[in-house]
C-alpha positions, 0 to 999 in steps of 0.5 A, spaced: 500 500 500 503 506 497 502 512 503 504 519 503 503 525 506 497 530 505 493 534 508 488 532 512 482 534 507 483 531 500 477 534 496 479 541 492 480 544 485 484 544 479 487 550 482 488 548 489 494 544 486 501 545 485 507 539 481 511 538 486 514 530 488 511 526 492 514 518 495 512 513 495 513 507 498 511 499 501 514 493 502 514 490 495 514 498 491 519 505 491 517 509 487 516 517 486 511 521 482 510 528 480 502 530 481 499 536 483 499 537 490 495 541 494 496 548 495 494 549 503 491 557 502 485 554 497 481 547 499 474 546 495 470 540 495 471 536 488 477 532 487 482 533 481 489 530 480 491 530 473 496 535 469 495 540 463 500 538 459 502 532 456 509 530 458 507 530 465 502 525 465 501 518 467 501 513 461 499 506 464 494 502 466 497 502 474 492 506 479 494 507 486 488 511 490 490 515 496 485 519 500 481 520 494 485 522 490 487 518 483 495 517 480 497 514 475 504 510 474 508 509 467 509 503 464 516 500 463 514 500 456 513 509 456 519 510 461 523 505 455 521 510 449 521 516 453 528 516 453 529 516 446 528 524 447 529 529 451 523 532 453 525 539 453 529 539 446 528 541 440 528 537 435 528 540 427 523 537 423 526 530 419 529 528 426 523 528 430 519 525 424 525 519 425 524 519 433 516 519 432 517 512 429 522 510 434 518 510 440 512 507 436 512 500 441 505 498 442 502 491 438 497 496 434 499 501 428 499 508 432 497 514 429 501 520 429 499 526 432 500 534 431 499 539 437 500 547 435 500 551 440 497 559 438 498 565 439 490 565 439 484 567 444 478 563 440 473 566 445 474 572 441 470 570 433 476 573 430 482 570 432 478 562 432 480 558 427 477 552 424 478 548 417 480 543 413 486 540 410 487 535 404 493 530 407 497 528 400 499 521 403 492 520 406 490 519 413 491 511 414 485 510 416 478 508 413 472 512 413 465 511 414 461 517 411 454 519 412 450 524 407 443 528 409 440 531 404 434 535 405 429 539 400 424 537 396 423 529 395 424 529 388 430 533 390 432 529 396 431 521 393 435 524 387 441 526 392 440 519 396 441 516 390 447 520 387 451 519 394 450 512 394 453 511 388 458 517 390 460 511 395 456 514 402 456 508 407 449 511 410 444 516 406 437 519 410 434 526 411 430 527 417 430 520 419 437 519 420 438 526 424 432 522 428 437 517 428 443 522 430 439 525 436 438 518 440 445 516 440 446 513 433 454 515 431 456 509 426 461 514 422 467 518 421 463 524 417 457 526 415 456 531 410 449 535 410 446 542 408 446 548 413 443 549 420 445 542 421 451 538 425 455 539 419 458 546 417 460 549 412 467 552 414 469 545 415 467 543 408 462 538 410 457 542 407 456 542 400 452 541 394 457 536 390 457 529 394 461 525 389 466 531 390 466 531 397 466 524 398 472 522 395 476 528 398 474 526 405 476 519 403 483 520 400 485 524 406 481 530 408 481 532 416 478 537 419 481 541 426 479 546 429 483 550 435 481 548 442 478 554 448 486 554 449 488 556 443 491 548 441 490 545 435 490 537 435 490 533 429 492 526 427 497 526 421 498 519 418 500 512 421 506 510 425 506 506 420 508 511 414 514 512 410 518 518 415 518 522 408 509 521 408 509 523 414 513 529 413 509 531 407 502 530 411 505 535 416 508 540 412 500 541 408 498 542 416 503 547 417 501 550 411 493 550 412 494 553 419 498 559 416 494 560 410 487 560 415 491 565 420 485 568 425 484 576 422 485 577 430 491 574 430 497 579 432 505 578 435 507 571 433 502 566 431 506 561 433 507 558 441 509 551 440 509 544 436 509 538 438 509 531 435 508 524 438 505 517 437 498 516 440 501 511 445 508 515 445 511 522 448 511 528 445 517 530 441 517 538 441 519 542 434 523 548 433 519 552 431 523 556 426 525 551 423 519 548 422 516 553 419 521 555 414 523 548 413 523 546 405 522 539 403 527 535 399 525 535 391 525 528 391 518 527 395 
C-alpha cells in the first residue's frame, strides 16, 4: 500500500494544486511521482489530480488511490521510449519525424499526432480558427461517411441516390438526424446542408457529394483550435514512410498559416509538438519548422 503525506482534507480544485514530488513507498514498491499537490491557502470540495500538459502525465494502466485522490504510474514500456528524447529539446523537423517512429512500441499501428500551440484567444470570433486540410499521403485510416440531404423529395431521393453511388456508407434526411439525436454515431463524417451538425467552414457542407466524398476519403481532416488556443490533429500512421509523414505535416503547417485568425497579432506561433498516440511528445523548433523546405525528391 503506497502512503504519503497530505493534508488532512483531500477534496479541492484544479487550482488548489501545485507539481511538486511526492514518495512513495511499501514493502514490495519505491517509487516517486510528480502530481499536483495541494496548495494549503485554497481547499474546495471536488477532487482533481491530473496535469495540463502532456509530458507530465501518467501513461499506464497502474492506479494507486490515496485519500481520494487518483495517480497514475508509467509503464516500463513509456519510461523505455521516453528516453529516446529529451523532453525539453528541440528537435528540427526530419529528426523528430525519425524519433516519432522510434518510440512507436505498442502491438497496434499508432497514429501520429500534431499539437500547435497559438498565439490565439478563440473566445474572441476573430482570432478562432477552424478548417480543413487535404493530407497528400492520406490519413491511414478508413472512413465511414454519412450524407443528409434535405429539400424537396424529388430533390432529396435524387441526392440519396447520387451519394450512394458517390460511395456514402449511410444516406437519410430527417430520419437519420432522428437517428443522430438518440445516440446513433456509426461514422467518421457526415456531410449535410446548413443549420445542421455539419458546417460549412469545415467543408462538410456542400452541394457536390461525389466531390466531397472522395476528398474526405483520400485524406481530408478537419481541426479546429481548442478554448486554449491548441490545435490537435492526427497526421498519418506510425506506420508511414518518415518522408509521408513529413509531407502530411508540412500541408498542416501550411493550412494553419494560410487560415491565420484576422485577430491574430505578435507571433502566431507558441509551440509544436509531435508524438505517437501511445508515445511522448517530441517538441519542434519552431523556426525551423516553419521555414523548413522539403527535399525535391518527395
Amino acid at each position: 500500500m503506497a502512503t504519503c503525506t497530505t493534508p488532512s482534507s483531500s477534496l479541492m480544485h484544479m487550482q488548489d494544486f501545485t507539481p511538486s514530488i511526492l514518495p512513495f513507498k511499501s514493502s514490495t514498491l519505491t517509487f516517486s511521482l510528480c502530481p499536483l499537490v495541494p496548495c494549503p491557502q485554497r481547499v474546495s470540495k471536488s477532487v482533481v489530480a491530473a496535469l495540463p500538459l502532456k509530458r507530465d502525465r501518467f501513461a499506464c494502466s497502474v492506479f494507486v488511490e490515496h485519500m481520494g485522490l487518483k495517480l497514475q504510474i508509467r509503464s516500463n514500456r513509456f519510461l523505455e521510449i521516453q528516453k529516446l528524447r529529451e523532453a525539453e529539446k528541440e528537435y528540427d523537423l526530419e529528426t523528430a519525424i525519425s524519433l516519432l517512429k522510434e518510440t512507436a512500441s505498442t502491438k497496434f499501428v499508432e497514429t501520429a499526432e500534431a499539437h500547435f500551440r497559438l498565439n490565439i484567444k478563440p473566445k474572441y470570433n476573430n482570432q478562432q480558427l477552424r478548417a480543413t486540410v487535404s493530407l497528400p499521403k492520406g490519413t491511414g485510416k478508413p472512413l465511414k461517411v454519412a450524407v443528409l440531404a434535405q429539400g424537396y423529395d424529388v430533390f432529396a431521393g435524387e441526392k440519396f441516390d447520387e451519394a450512394r453511388k458517390a460511395g456514402a456508407d449511410i444516406v437519410g434526411g430527417d430520419d437519420l438526424i432522428q437517428q443522430i439525436r438518440g445516440g446513433f454515431l456509426e461514422f467518421d463524417k457526415i456531410l449535410g446542408p446548413r443549420k445542421l451538425m455539419p458546417s460549412l467552414r469545415a467543408g462538410t457542407v456542400t452541394d457536390n457529394i461525389p466531390q466531397a466524398i472522395k476528398e474526405f476519403r483520400k485524406g481530408k481532416v478537419e481541426y479546429r483550435a481548442d478554448i486554449t488556443g491548441i490545435v490537435h490533429i492526427p497526421f498519418g500512421k506510425a506506420d508511414f514512410s518518415e518522408d509521408d509523414l513529413l509531407v502530411n505535416f508540412l500541408a498542416i503547417v501550411e493550412s494553419i498559416r494560410t487560415n491565420k485568425p484576422e485577430g491574430a497579432v505578435g507571433g502566431y506561433w507558441k509551440t509544436a509538438h509531435i508524438c505517437t498516440s501511445m508515445g511522448p511528445s517530441i517538441r519542434l523548433n519552431i523556426k525551423e519548422m516553419v521555414d523548413y523546405k522539403p527535399p525535391s525528391n518527395i
